[in-house]
C-alpha positions as CSV (number, residue, x, y, z in Angstrom):
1,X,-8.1,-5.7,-42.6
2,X,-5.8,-8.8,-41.6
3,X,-4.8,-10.7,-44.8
4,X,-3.8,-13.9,-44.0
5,X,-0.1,-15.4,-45.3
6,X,0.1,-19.0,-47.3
7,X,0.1,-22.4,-45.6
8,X,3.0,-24.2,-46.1
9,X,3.6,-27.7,-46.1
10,X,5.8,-29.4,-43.6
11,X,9.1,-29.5,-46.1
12,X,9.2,-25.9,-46.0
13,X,9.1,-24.7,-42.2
14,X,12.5,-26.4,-41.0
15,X,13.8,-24.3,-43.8
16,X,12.2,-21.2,-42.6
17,X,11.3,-20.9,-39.5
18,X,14.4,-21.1,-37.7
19,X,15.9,-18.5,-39.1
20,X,12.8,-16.1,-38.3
21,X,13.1,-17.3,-34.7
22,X,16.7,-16.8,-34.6
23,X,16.2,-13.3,-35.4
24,X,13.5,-12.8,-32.7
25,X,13.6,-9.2,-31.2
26,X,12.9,-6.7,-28.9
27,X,10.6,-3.2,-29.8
28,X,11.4,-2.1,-26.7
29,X,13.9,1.1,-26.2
30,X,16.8,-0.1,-24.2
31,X,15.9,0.5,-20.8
32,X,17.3,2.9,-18.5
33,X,16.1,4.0,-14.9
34,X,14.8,7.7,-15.6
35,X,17.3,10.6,-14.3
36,X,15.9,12.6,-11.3
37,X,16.9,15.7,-10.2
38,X,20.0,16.9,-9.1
39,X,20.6,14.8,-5.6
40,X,22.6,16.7,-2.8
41,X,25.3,15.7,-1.0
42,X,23.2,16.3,1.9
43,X,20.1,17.4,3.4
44,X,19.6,21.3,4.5
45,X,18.1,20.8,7.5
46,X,20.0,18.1,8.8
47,X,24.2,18.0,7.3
48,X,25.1,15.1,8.8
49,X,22.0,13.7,7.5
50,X,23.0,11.6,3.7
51,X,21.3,10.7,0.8
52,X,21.3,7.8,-1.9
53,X,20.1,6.1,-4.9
54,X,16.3,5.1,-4.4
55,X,16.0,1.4,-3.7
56,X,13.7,-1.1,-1.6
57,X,15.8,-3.8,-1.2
58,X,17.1,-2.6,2.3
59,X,15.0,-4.1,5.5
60,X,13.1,-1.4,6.8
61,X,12.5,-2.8,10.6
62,X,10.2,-2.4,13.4
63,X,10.7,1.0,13.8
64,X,7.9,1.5,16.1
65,X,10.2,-0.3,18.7
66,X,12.1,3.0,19.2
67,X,8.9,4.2,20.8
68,X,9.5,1.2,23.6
69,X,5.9,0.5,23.8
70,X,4.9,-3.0,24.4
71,X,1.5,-2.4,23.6
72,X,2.2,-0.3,20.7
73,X,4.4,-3.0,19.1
74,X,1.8,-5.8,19.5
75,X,-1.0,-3.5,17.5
76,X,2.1,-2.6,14.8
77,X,2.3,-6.2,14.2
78,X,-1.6,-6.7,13.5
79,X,-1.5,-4.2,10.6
80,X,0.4,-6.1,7.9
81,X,-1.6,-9.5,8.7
82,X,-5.5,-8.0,9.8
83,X,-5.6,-4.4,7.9
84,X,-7.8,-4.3,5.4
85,X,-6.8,-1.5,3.5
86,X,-3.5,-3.2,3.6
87,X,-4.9,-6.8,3.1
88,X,-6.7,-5.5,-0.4
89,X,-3.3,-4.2,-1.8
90,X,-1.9,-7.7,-1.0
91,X,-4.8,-9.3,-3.1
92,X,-3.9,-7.0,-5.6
93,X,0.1,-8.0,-5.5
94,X,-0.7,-11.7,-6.0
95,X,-3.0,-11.2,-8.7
96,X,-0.5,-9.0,-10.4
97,X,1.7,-12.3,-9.9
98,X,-0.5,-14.5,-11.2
99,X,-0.8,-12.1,-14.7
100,X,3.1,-12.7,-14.8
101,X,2.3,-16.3,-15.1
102,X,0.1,-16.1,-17.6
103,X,1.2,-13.9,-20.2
104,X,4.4,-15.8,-19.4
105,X,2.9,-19.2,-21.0
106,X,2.4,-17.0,-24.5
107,X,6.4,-17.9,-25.3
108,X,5.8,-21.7,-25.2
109,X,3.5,-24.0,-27.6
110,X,-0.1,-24.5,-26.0
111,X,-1.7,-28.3,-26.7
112,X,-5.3,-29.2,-27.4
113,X,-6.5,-32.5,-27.5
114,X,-10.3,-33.6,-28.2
115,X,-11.7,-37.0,-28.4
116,X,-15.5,-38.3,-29.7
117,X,-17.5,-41.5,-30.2
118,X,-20.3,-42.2,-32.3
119,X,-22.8,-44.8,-32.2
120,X,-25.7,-44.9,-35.7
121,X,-27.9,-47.5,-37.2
122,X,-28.2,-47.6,-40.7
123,X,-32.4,-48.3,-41.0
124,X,-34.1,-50.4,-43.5
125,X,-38.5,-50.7,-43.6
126,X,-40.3,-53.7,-44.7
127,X,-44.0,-54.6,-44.9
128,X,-45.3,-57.4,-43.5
129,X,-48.9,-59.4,-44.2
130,X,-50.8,-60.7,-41.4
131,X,-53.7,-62.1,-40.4
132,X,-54.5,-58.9,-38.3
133,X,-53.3,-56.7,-41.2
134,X,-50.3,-54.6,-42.1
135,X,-47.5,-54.0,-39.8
136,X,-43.5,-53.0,-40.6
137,X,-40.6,-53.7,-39.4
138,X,-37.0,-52.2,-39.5
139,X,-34.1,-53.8,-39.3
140,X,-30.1,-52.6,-40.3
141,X,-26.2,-52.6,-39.0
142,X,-25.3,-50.7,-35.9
143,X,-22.0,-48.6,-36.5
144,X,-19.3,-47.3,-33.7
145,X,-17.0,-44.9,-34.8
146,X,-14.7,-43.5,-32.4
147,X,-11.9,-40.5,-32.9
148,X,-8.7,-38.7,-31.0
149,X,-6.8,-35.9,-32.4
150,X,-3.8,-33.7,-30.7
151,X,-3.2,-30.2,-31.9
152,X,-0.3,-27.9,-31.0
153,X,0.0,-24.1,-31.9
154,X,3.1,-21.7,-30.9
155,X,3.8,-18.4,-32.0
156,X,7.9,-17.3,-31.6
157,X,8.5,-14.2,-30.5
158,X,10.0,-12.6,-33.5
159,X,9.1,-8.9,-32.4
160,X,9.5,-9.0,-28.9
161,X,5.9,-8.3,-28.5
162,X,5.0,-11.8,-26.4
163,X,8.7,-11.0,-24.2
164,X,7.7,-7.3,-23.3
165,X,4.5,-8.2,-22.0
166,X,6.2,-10.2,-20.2
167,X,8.7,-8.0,-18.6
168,X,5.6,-5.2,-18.6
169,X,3.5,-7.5,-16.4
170,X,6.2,-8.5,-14.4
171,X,7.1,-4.5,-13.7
172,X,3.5,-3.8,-12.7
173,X,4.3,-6.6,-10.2
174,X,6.9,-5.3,-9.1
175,X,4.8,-2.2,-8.5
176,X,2.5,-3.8,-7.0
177,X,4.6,-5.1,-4.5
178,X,5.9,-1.8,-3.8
179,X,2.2,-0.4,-2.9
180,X,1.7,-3.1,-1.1
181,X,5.0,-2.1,0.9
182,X,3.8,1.5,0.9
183,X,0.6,0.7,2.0
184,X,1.4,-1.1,5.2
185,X,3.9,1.8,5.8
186,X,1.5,4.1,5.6
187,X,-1.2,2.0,7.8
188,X,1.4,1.6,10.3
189,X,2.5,5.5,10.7
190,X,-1.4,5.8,11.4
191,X,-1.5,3.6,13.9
192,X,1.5,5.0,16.0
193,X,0.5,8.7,15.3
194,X,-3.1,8.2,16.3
195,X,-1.8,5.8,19.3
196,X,0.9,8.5,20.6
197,X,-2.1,11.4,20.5
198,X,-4.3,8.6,22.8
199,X,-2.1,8.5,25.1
200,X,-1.4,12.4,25.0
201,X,-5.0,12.3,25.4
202,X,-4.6,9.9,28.4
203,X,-2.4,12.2,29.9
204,X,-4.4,15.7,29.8
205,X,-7.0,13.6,31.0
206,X,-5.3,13.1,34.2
207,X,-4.2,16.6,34.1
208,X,-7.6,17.7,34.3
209,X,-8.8,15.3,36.6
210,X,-6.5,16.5,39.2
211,X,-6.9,20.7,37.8
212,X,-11.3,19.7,38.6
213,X,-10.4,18.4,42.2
214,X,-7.7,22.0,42.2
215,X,-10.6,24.3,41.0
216,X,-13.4,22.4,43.2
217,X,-11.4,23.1,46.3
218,X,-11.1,26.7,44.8
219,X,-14.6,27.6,44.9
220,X,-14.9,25.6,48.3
221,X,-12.7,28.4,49.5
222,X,-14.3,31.1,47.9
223,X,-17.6,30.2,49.0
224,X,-16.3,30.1,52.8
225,X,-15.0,33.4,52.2
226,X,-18.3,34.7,50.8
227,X,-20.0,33.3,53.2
228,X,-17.5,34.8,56.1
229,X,-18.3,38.2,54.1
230,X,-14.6,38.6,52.8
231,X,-15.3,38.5,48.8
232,X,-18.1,39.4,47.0
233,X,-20.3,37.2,45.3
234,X,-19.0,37.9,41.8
235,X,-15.7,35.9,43.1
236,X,-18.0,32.3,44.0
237,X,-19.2,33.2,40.0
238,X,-15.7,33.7,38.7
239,X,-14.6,30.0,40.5
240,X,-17.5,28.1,39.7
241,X,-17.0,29.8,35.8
242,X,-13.3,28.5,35.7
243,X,-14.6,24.7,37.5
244,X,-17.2,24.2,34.7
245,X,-15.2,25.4,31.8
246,X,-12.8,22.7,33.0
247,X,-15.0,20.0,33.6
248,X,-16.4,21.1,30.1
249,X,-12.7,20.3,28.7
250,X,-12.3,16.7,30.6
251,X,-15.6,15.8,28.8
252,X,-14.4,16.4,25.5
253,X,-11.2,14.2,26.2
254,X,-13.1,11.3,26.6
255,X,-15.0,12.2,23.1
256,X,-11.3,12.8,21.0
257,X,-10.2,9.6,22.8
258,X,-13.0,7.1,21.9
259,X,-12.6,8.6,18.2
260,X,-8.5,7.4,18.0
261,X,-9.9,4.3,19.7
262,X,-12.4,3.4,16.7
263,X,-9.5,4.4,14.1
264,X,-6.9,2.2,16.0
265,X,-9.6,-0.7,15.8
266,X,-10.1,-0.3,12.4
267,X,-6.6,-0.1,11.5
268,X,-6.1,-3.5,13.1
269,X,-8.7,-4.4,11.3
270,X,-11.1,-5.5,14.3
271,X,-15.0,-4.0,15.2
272,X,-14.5,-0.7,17.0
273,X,-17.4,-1.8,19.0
274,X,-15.7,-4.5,20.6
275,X,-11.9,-2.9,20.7
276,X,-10.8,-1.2,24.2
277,X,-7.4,0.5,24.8
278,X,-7.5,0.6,28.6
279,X,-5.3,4.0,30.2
280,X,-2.4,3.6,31.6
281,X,0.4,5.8,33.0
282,X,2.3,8.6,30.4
283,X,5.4,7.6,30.3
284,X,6.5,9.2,26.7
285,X,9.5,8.2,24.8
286,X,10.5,10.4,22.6
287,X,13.4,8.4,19.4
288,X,16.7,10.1,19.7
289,X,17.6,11.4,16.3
290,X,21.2,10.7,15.5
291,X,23.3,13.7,13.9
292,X,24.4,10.8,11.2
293,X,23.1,8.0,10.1
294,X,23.9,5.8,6.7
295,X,23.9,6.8,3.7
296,X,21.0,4.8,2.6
297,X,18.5,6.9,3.8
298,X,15.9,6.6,0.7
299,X,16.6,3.4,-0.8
300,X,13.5,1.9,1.3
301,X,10.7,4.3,-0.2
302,X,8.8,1.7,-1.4
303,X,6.4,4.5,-3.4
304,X,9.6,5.7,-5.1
305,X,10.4,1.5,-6.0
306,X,7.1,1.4,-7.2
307,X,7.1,4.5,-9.3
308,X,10.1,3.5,-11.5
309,X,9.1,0.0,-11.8
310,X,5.8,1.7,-13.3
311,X,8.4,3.6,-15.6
312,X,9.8,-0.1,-16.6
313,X,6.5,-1.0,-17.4
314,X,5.3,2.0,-19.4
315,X,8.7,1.5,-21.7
316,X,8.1,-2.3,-22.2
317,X,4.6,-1.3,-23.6
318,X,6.3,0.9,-26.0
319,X,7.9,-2.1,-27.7
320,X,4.4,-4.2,-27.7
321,X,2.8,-1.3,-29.2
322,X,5.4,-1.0,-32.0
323,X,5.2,-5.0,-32.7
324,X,2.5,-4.4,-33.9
325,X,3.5,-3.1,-37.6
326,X,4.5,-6.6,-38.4
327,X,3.5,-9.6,-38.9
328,X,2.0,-12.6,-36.1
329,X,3.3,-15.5,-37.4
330,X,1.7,-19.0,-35.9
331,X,3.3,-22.3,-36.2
332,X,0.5,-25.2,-35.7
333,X,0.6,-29.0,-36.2
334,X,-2.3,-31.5,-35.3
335,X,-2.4,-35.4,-35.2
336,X,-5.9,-37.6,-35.2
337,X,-6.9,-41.1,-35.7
338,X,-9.8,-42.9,-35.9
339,X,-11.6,-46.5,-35.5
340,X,-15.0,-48.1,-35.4
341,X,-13.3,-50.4,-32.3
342,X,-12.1,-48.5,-29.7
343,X,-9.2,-50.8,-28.5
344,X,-7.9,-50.4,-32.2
345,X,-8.1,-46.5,-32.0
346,X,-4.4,-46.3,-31.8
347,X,-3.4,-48.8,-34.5
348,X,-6.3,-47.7,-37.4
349,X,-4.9,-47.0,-40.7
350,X,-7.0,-43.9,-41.2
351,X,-4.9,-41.4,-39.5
352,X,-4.5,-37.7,-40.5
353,X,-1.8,-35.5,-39.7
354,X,-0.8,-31.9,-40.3
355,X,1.9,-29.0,-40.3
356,X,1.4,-25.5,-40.8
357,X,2.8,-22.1,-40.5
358,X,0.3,-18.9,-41.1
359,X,0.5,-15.1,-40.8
360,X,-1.4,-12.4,-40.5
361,X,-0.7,-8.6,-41.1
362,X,-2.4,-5.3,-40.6
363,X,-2.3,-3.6,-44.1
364,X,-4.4,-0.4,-43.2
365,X,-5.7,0.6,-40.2
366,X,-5.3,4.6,-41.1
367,X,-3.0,5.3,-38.1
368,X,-4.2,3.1,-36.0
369,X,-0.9,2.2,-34.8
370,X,0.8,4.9,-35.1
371,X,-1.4,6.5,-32.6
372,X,-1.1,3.8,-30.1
373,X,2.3,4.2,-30.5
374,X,2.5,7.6,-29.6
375,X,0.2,7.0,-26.9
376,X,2.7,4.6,-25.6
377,X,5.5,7.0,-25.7
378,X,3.1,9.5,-23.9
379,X,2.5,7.4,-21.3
380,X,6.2,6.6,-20.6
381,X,6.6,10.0,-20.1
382,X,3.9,10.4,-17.5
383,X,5.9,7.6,-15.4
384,X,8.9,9.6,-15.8
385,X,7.4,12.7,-14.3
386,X,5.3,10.7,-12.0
387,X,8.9,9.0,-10.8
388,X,10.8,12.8,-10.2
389,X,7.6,14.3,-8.5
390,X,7.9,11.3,-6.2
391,X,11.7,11.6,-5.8
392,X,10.9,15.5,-5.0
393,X,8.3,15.0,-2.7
394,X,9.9,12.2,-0.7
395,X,13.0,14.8,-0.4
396,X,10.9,17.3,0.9
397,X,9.4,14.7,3.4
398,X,12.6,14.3,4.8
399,X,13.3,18.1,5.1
400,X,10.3,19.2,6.4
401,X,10.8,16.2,9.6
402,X,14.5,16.6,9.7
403,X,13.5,20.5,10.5
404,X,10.3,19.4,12.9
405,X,12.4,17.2,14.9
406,X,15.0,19.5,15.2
407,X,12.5,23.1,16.3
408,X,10.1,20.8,18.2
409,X,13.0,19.5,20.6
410,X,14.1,23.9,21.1
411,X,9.9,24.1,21.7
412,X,9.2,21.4,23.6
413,X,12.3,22.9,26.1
414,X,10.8,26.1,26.4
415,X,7.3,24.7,27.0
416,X,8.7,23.1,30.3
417,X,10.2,26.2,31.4
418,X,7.2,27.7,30.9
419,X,5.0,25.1,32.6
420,X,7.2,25.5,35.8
421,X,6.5,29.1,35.6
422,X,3.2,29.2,35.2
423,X,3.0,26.6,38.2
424,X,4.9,28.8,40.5
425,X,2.7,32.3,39.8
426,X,-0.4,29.7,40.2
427,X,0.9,29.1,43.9
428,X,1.8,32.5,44.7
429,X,-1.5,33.5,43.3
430,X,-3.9,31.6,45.4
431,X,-1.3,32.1,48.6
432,X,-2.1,35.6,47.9
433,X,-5.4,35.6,47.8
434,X,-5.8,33.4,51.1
435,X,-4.4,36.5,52.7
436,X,-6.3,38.7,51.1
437,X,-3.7,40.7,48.9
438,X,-5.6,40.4,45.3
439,X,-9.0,39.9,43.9
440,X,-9.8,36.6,42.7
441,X,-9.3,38.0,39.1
442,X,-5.3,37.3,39.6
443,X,-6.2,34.0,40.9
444,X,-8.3,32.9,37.4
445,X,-5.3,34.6,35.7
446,X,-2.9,32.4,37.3
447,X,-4.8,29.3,36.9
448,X,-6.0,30.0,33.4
449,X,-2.1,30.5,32.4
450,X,-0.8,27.3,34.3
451,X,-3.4,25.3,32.5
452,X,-2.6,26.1,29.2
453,X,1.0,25.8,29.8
454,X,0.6,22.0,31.2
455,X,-1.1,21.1,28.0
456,X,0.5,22.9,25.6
457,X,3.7,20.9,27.1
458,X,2.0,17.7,26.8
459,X,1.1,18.6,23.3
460,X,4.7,19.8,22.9
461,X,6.1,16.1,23.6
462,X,3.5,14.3,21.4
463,X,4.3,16.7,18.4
464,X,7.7,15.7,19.1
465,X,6.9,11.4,19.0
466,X,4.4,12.6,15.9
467,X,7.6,13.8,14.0
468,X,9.6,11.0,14.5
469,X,6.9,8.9,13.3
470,X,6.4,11.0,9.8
471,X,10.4,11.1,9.6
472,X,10.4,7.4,9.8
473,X,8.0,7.7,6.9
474,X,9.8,9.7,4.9
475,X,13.1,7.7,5.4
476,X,10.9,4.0,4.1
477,X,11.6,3.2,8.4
478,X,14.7,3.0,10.7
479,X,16.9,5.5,10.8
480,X,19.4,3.1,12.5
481,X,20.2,-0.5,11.8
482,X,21.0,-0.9,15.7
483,X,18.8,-2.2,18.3
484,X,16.6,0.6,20.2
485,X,18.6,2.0,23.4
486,X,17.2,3.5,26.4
487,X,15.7,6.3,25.0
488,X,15.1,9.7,26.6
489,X,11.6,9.8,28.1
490,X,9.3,12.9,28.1
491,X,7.0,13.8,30.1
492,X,4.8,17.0,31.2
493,X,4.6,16.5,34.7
494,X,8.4,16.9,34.8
C-alpha cells in the first residue's frame, strides 16, 4: 500500500524543499569496469603479437582492402548501408537513443495546459391563450463562460533513481551501438569469406575445365589403341570412368558457386534472383601478417565494448532498484482563470492558483523490494561473467588465427611442392603408357593424384585468405594502421 504524505502550502516548500534536493543521491555502487582475467604480455602463438585494454574507440578500417580486390571492396561497402541483418541492429541503436531522451526529460518539470468554453441558456416556459388554443413559449439569458489553466509537476531526484535510469538507458545505448558495430563486422567477414571461396570455386572450375579436355583426349587415345588392338577394352572403361567422375566434379562447382552467389546477394542485401558475380581470372592475394604490430590489438572488439557497457547498465539498475525503499516526492503548482468574455480571460478577477508538494511511500510490500534488489545484484553479476567469457573467447579468437595463419602458410608450401610432383609423375605416366611400358592403371593413378594435389593447393591458398579474414575478426579489423602494400599473391597454377 502507498500512503500518501501531507500537502503543504506554498510558505512551507522554499523552506523544505531545497534542502531535500540538495541532498539528492545516487543508489548506485560506484562504478568500476569489471576485472578480467589475467591479460599476458603477449600472445602464445604469435610473441611479437601484443595485447591491451578492450576499447572501441580505435578506427577499425577497410580491412578488406588488404585483399586488393576492387570488386570485393565495392560489395564491403554495400553491407553497412543495404544489409539487413545489419540495417535492423541500426534501428535498434537509434531507438535505444531515442529511450536516452526520454527518460532523460524525467529530471526536468513537465507542463500541462488545458483550456475550455461553455455556452448554456438558462430556460423559462410560459403559456400563451390564443384563438387556435394553447401554445408555450420559452424564453431566458444565454451564458458564455470560458477557462485556461497551466499546471507544472517535477519530481527532484533525491535517490538517484530518475539519474540512474538515465545513465542505465544511456549504457544500453551504448551497447547498442556496439552490436550494431559487431554486427556489420560480422556481415562483412561473411561477405569476404564466402567471396574468397567463390573465387576458389572459380578457380577449380577452370581447373577442371582444362583436366575434362586432359581426360577426353585420354580416352581419345585409348580408344585408338583399342581399336589398333594394343589395350584391352577394360582400359577405354577405366578412361571414360576417370572423364565422367570429373565432369561429375565440374557440375557440382557450378551448384557450390550459385549457393555463395545467393548468400553474397543477400548479404548486400539485394534479390539473389537478380545478383550475378561474373568469373574472372584467380589472381589470390593472400595479407602479409606482420611479426608486430601495435599494442592495441583488442581495443576495437566492439562485442567486448558492448559487453561492459551492459555491465554499466546492469549496476545503474542496482541503484534504481534500491530507490525504491524511499520516498517519491512530487512538487506540483497550477494557475487557471476564467471569464464569461473571452477577450477578458486574462484580466478576470476569478483566478485560482496552487502549490504543492506530495509523497508517497511503500510501507509493506513483504519483500517485494528486497527481492528486486537482489535480482538486480544477480543480474550485475551475469554481465560481469558475460564481460570475462567475452574477453576469453575473443583471446582465444586471436590464438586460434595467429596459429592458422602461421601452419596454413608451412601447408600451403608443401601443397605446391606437391602439386609440381604430382604433375611431373602425371607426364611421365601417360609418356609411359604411349610407349607401352604400363597398364593404364598407372596412368588413372597418376592422374587421380595430380588432381587432388591441384585442388587441395587451391583450397590450401583460400584457407590461407579465410584466416586472415577470421584474424581480422578477432583483432575488431586492421592489423596495421598503414595503407595496403603490394601483397604477395597466391596462386595454384604456380
Amino acid at each position: 500500500m502507498r500512503a500518501p504524505l501531507s500537502r503543504f502550502s506554498a510558505l512551507v516548500i522554499p523552506g523544505m524543499a531545497l534542502p531535500l534536493v540538495l541532498a539528492g543521491c545516487s543508489m548506485a555502487p560506484a562504478y568500476r569496469p569489471p576485472a578480467t582475467v589475467a591479460i599476458p604480455p603477449q600472445f602464445k602463438e604469435e610473441p611479437g603479437w601484443a595485447v591491451a585494454t578492450p576499447s572501441d574507440a580505435v578506427a577499425r578500417g577497410a580491412w578488406w582492402d588488404l585483399f586488393r580486390d576492387p570488386v570485393l571492396d565495392s560489395l564491403e561497402q554495400k553491407v553497412a548501408v543495404t544489409n539487413q541483418n545489419v540495417a535492423s541492429y541500426r534501428a535498434a541503436y537509434q531507438a535505444a537513443r531515442a529511450l536516452v531522451q526520454v527518460q532523460r526529460s524525467a529530471l526536468f518539470p513537465s507542463l500541462t495546459a488545458s483550456a475550455s468554453g461553455t455556452r448554456s441558456q438558462d430556460f423559462a416556459g410560459q403559456n400563451v391563450t390564443g384563438g387556435t388554443g394553447v401554445s408555450t413559449t420559452t424564453t431566458g439569458a444565454t451564458v458564455s463562460r470560458y477557462s485556461l489553466s497551466i499546471g507544472a509537476s517535477w519530481e527532484p531526484d533525491l535517490w538517484g533513481r530518475l539519474g540512474n535510469t538515465v545513465n542505465q538507458a544511456k549504457a544500453s545505448a551504448q551497447a547498442s551501438e556496439g552490436d550494431l558495430a559487431n554486427a556489420t563486422l560480422s556481415a562483412q567477414g561473411e561477405l569476404a569469406t564466402n567471396y574468397v571461396q567463390l573465387r576458389g570455386i572459380d578457380a577449380q572450375r577452370v581447373l577442371l575445365d582444362r583436366t575434362v579436355a586432359d581426360y577426353t583426349r585420354a580416352l581419345a587415345i585409348t580408344t585408338n589403341k583399342y581399336k589398333a588392338g594394343t589395350v584391352s577394352h577394360a582400359d577405354v572403361f577405366e578412361a571414360q570412368t576417370t572423364l565422367s567422375n570429373a565432369q561429375a566434379t565440374r557440375a557440382d562447382l557450378d551448384r557450390q558457386r550459385a549457393v555463395l552467389e545467393h548468400a553474397i546477394a543477400v548479404l548486400v542485401g539485394e534479390n539473389p534472383s537478380t545478383f550475378a558475380l561474373p568469373a574472372v581470372d584467380w589472381q589470390p592475394v593472400v595479407p602479409e601478417i606482420p611479426a608486430q604490430v601495435p599494442a592495441a590489438l583488442l581495443q576495437r572488439r566492439p562485442d567486448i565494448a558492448a559487453a561492459e557497457r551492459r555491465v554499466a547498465a546492469a549496476n545503474a539498475n542496482v541503484g534504481i532498484q534500491k530507490a525504491a525503499y524511499f520516498p517519491q516526492v512530487t512538487l506540483s503548482s497550477s494557475v487557471g482563470t476564467n471569464s464569461s468574455v473571452i477577450g477578458q480571460l486574462f484580466q478576470a478577477a476569478t483566478s485560482l492558483w496552487s502549490l504543492g508538494l506530495s509523497g508517497a511511500m511503500t510501507l509493506l510490500d513483504f519483500g517485494a523490494r528486497h527481492g528486486a534488489v537482489v535480482q538486480a545484484r544477480a543480474q550485475y553479476d551475469q554481465t560481469v561473467a558475460t564481460y570475462r567469457q567475452t574477453v576469453l573467447a575473443a583471446f582465444q579468437q586471436v590464438e586460434d588465427n595467429l596459429a592458422g595463419t602461421r601452419v596454413l602458410a608451412q601447408v600451403a608450401q608443401r601443397r605446391a611442392e606437391a602439386t609440381v610432383s604430382a604433375s611431373q609423375a602425371e607426364t611421365i605416366a601417360n609418356n609411359q603408357y604411349r610407349n607401352g611400358i604400363v597398364d593404364y592403371t598407372s596412368v588413372i593413378t597418376a592422374q587421380t593424384a595430380a588432381l587432388s594435389a591441384r585442388q587441395t593447393e587451391i583450397q590450401s591458398v583460400i584457407d590461407r585468405q579465410t584466416a586472415a579474414i577470421a584474424l581480422a575478426q578477432a583483432v575488431g579489423g586492421r592489423w596495421s594502421d598503414q595503407p595496403p602494400a603490394a601483397a604477395t599473391g597466391a596462386s595454384a597454377q604456380e
